[in-house]
C-alpha positions in Angstrom: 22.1 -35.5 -56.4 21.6 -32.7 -59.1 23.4 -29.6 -57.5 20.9 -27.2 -58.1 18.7 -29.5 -56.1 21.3 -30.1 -53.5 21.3 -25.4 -53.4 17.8 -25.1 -53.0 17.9 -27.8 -49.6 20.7 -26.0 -47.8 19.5 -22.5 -48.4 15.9 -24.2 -47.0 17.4 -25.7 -43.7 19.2 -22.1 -43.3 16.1 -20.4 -43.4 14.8 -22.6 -41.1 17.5 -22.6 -38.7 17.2 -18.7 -39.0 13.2 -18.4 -38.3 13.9 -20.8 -35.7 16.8 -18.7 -34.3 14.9 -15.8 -34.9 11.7 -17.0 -33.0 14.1 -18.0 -29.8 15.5 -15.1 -29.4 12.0 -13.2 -29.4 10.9 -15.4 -26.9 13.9 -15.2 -24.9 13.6 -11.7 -25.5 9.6 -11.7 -24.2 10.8 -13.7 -21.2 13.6 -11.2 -20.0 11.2 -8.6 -20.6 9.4 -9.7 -17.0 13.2 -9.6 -15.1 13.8 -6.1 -14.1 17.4 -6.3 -12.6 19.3 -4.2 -10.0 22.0 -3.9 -9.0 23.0 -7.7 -10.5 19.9 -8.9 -8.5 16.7 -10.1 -10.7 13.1 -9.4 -10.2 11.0 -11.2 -12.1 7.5 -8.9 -11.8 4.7 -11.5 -14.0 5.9 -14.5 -11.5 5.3 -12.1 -8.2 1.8 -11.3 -9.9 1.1 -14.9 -10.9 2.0 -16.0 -7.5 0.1 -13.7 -5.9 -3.4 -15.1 -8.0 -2.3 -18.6 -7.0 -2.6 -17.8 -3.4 -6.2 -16.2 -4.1 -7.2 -19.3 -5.8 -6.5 -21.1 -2.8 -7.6 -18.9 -0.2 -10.8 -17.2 -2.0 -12.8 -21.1 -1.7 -12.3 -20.9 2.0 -13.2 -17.1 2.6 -17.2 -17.8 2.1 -18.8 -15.6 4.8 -19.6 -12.1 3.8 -20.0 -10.9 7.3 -16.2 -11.3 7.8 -13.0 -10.1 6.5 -9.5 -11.9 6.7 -7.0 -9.6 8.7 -4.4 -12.1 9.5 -2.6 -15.2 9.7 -1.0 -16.1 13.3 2.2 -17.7 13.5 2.6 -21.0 12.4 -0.5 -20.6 11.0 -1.6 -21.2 7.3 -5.2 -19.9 7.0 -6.5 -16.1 7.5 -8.2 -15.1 10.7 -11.3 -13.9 10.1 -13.2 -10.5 11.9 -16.3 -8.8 11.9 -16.9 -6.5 9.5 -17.9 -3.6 11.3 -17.8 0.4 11.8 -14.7 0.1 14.1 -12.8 -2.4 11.7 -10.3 -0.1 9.5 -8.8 -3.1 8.2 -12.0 -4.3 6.3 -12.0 -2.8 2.8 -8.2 -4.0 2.1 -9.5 -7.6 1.0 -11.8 -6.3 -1.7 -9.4 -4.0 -3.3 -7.0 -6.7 -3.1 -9.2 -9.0 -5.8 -10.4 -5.3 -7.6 -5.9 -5.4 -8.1 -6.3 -8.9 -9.5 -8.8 -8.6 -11.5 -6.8 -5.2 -13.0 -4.0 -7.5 -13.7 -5.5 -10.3 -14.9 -8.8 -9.4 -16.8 -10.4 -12.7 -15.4 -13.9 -12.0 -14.7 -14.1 -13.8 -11.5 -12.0 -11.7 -9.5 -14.5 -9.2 -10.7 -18.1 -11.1 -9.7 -15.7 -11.8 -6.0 -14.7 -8.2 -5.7 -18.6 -6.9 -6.5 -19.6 -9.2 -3.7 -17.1 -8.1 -1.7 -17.6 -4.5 -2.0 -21.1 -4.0 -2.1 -21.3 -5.4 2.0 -19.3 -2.3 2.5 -21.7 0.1 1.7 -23.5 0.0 4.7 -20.5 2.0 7.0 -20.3 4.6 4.5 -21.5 7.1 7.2 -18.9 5.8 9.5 -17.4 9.0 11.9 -16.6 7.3 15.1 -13.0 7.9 13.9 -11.1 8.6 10.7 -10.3 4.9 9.4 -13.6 5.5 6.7 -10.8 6.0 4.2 -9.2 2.6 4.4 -12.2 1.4 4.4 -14.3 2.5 1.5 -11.7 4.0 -1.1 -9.9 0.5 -1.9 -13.4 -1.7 -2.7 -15.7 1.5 -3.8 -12.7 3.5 -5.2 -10.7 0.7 -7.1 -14.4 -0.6 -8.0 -15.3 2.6 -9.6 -12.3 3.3 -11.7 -11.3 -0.4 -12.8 -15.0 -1.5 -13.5 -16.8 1.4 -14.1 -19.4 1.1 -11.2 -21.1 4.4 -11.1 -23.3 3.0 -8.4 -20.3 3.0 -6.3 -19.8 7.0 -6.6 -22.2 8.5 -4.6 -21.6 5.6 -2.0 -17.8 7.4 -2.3 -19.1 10.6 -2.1 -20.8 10.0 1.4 -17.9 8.7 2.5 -16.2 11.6 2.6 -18.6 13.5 4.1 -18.6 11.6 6.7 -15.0 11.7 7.0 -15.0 15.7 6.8 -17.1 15.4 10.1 -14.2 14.9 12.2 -12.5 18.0 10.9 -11.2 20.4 13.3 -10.2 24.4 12.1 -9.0 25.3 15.2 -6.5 22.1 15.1 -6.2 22.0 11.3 -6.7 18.4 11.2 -9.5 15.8 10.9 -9.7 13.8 14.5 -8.7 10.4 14.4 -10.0 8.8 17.5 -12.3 9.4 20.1 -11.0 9.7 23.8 -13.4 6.9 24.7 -11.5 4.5 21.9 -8.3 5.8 23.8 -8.3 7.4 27.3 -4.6 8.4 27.5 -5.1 11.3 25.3 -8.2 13.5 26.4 -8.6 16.3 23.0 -8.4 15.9 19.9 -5.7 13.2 18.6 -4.5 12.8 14.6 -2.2 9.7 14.1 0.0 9.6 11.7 -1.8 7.3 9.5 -4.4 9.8 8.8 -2.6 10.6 5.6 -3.6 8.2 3.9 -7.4 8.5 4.4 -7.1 12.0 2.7 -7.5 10.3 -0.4 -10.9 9.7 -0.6 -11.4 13.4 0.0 -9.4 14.5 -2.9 -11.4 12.0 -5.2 -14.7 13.3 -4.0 -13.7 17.1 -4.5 -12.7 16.5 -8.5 -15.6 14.2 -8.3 -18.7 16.3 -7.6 -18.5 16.4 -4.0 -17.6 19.9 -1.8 -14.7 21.9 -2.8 -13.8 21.9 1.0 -12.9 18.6 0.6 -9.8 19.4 -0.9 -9.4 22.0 1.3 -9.4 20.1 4.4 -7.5 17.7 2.7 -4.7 19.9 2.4 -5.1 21.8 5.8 -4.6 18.6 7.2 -1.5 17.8 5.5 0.0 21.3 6.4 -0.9 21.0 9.8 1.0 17.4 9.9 3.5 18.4 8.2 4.4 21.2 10.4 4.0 19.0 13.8 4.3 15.7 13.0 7.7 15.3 12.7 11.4 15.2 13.9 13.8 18.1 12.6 15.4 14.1 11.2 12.1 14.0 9.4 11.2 10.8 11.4 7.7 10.6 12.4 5.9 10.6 15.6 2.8 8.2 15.3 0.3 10.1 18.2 -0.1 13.9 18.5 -2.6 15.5 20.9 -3.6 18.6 20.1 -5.5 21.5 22.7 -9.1 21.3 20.8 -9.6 25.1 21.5 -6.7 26.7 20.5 -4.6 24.3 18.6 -1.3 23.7 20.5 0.3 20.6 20.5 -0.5 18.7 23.6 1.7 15.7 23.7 3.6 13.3 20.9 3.0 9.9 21.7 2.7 6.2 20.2 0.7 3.8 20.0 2.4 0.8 18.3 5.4 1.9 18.4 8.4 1.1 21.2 8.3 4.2 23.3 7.2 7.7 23.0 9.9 9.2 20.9 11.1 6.1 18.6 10.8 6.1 15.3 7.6 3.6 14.2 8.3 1.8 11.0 5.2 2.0 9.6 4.2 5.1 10.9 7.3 6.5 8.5 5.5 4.5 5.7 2.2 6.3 6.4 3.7 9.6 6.0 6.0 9.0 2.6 3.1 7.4 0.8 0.9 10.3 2.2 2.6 13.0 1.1 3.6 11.4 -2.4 0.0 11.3 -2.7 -1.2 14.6 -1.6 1.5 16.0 -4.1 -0.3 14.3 -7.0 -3.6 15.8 -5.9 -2.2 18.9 -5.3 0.9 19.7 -7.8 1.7 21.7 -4.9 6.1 21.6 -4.5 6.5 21.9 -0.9 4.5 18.7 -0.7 6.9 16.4 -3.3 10.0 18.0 -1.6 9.0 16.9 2.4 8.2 13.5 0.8 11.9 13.2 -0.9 12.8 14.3 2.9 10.7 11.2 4.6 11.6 9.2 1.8 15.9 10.0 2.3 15.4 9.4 6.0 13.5 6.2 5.8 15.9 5.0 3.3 19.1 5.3 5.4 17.8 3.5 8.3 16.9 0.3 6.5 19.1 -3.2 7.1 20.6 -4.7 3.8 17.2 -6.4 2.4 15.5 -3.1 2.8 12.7 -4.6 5.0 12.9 -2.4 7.7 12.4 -3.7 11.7 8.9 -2.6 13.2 10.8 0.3 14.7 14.1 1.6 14.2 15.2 2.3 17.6 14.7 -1.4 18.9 17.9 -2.9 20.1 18.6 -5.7 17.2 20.7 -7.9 19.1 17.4 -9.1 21.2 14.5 -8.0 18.7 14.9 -8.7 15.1 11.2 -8.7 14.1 10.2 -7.2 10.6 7.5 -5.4 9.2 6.8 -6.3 5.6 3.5 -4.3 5.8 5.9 -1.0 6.1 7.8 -2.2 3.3 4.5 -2.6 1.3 3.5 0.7 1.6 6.9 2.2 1.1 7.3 0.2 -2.5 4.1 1.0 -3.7 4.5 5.2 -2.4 8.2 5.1 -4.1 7.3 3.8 -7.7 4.6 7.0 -7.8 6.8 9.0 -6.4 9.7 8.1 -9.1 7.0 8.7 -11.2 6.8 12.9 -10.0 10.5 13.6 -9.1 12.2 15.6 -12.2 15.7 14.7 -11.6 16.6 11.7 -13.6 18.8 10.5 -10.4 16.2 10.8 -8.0 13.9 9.0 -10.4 16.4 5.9 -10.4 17.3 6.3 -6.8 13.5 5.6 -5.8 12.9 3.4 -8.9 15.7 1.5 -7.7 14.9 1.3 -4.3 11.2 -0.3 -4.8 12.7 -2.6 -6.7 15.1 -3.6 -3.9 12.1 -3.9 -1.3 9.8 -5.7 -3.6 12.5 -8.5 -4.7 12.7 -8.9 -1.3 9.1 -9.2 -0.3 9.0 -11.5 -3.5 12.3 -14.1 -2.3 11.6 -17.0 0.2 12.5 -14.9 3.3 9.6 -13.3 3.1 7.1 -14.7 0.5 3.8 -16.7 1.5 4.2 -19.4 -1.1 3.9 -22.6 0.1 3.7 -21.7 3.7 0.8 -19.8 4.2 -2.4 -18.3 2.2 -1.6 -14.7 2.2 1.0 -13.3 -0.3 3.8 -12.0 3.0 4.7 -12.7 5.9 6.6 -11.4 8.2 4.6 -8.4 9.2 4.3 -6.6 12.8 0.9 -4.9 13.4 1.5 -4.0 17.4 4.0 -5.7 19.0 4.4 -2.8 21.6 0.8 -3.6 22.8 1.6 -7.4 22.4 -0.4 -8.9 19.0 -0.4 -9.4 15.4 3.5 -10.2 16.0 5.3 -11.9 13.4 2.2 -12.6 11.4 0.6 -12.1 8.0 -1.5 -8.7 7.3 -3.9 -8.1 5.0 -3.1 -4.2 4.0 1.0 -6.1 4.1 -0.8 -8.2 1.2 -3.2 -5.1 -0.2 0.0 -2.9 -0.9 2.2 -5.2 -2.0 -0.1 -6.1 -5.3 -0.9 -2.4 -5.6 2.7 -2.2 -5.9 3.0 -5.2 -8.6 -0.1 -3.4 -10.4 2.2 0.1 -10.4 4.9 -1.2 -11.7 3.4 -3.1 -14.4 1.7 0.0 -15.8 4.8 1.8 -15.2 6.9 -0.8 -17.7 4.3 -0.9 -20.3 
């Protein structure tokens, strides 16, 4: 063969071998791009996400009745419960924001049509102020609806909302009521759990959105007034506190859900870091970023080694060893924001990391849904103290988990 010939068809084949190479290692390259590894441990972020629309695919076709909203799946159970949507039901706005998420992440427009359907049954408890849950249960559909879709129907349906919300506002407490005595006869004034935080929210989006400036101003009374009362001098949270509805005084610090009086609640901990992470966004206020690094420090070194804590710290884990993925939820999704707002570069790993650590976790068989069940966790305790939802699967465990996945996606673009 004529050597020239014989050049010109080795150089070819090492071109080819190189574009081939070349194209390998960008894909391997794309590929790693979705592990996000810590401490030698992989998380691999596009499978949790992709998961998490395979399990909607299979449960969505079964969840036909617009009256009701999933909240759970009992143990040894595969498919949700379904309740009564209804003004007492806090837990029934979680499942639309949950496909409002997934449509986010995905762009497919039939998470969108399911999510419109979804939401728009909601509108009618907009004027809900039996008790303070209206934020649960109008920001995720109307909220996530309004931002990700550009619904401006839903707005004023928000803006109600949290008027309605403000109702329950007391200035001689300092903090908007969360449940009437009737719902509750142990406590006989005016009670604020510590899961209020989070339904400050939707009064911080209605004040930058055309709504009262009060809003914001209750918003952050309330937080003070928790702030000050709510908690341990360990910066552990109580989950009840009854107040005197005249003068203010703290009447009693109580649980609900929780083991005793004075233990420290799991998720009631949860509540208050992704509270105040949030109220520090709205606000840019300092105090407010540095008491959530406090909650957050103080949640963090009472974890086990998977970083899914137990449904309360103080249980005695040689006869209870229940979980509470729903806490860890809430804690992954408040920690990503919140190494988000931190300056320090070592705080910003330090809660980076620890997401991470939780949401790998929620992700590995331990505690994943695949294949077992139709929600994306298990392992969640609702109210084992008052003996249900034990051991089971919860939708806002589910809703905070993708809002977590969404986070960090955004985050790593």
């Amino acid at each position: 063969m004529n050597k020239l010939i014989m050049k010109r068809i080795l150089v070819a084949a090492f071109l080819c071998c190189f574009i081939s190479c070349k194209e390998t290692s960008k894909k391997r390259t794309n590929e790693s791009s979705t592990e996000i590894t810590i401490n030698k441990q992989q998380f691999n972020l596009e499978k949790a996400i992709a998961d998490c629309e395979a399990q909607l695919e299979i449960s969505v076709p079964k969840l036909t009745d617009l009256t009701v909203h999933p909240r759970l799946i009992e143990t040894g159970e595969t498919e949700w419960k379904e309740v009564p949507n209804g003004r007492l039901m806090w837990t029934s706005g979680f499942y639309p924001g949950i496909l409002w998420y997934m449509y986010d992440l995905t762009k497919d427009e039939k998470w969108k049509l399911e999510a419109i359907k979804r939401t728009n049954v909601m509108e009618e408890f907009k004027t809900v102020d039996e008790h303070h849950d209206i934020g649960f249960m109008m920001y995720p559909p109307f909220g996530l609806g309004y931002h990700l879709a550009d619904i401006q129907a839903y707005k004023d349906i928000l803006l109600t909302s949290a008027t309605s919300a403000a109702k329950r506002f007391n200035p001689n407490v300092g903090t908007i009521n969360s449940w009437n005595t009737k719902m509750h006869p142990r406590w006989q004034q005016h009670i604020t759990i510590i899961d209020n935080m989070l339904n400050l929210e939707l009064l911080f989006w209605a004040a930058k959105n055309g709504g009262e400036p009060k809003l914001k101003e209750i918003a952050i009374r309330h937080a003070e007034t928790t702030m000050e009362n709510h908690f341990r001098d360990d910066y552990t949270s109580w989950h009840v506190l009854e107040y005197d509805s005249i003068n203010g005084n703290v009447l009693n610090r109580h649980t609900k859900q929780g083991l005793h009086d004075d233990s420290r609640w799991s998720r009631g901990q949860a509540w208050g870091i992704y509270g105040f992470v949030m109220v520090y966004r709205e606000t840019g206020d300092k105090k407010f970023l540095e008491f959530a690094q406090k909650l957050t420090d103080a949640y963090l070194k009472l974890l086990p080694d998977d970083y899914i804590p137990y449904w309360d710290f103080d249980i005695d884990t040689t006869k209870d060893n229940d979980r509470d993925a729903s806490a860890a939820a809430i804690v992954a999704s408040g920690l990503l924001e919140l190494s988000t707002l931190v300056s320090s570069k070592k705080d910003q790993k330090r809660y980076y990391n620890a997401a991470i650590q939780m949401l790998r976790s929620l992700h590995s068989p331990a505690y994943s849904a695949v294949g077992k069940a139709d929600s994306f966790l298990l392992h969640s305790t609702g109210a084992k103290s008052l003996g249900h939802e034990i051991d089971v699967a919860l939708i806002y465990a589910d809703y905070y988990y993708l809002e977590a996945l969404s986070r960090l996606r955004k985050m790593k673009k």
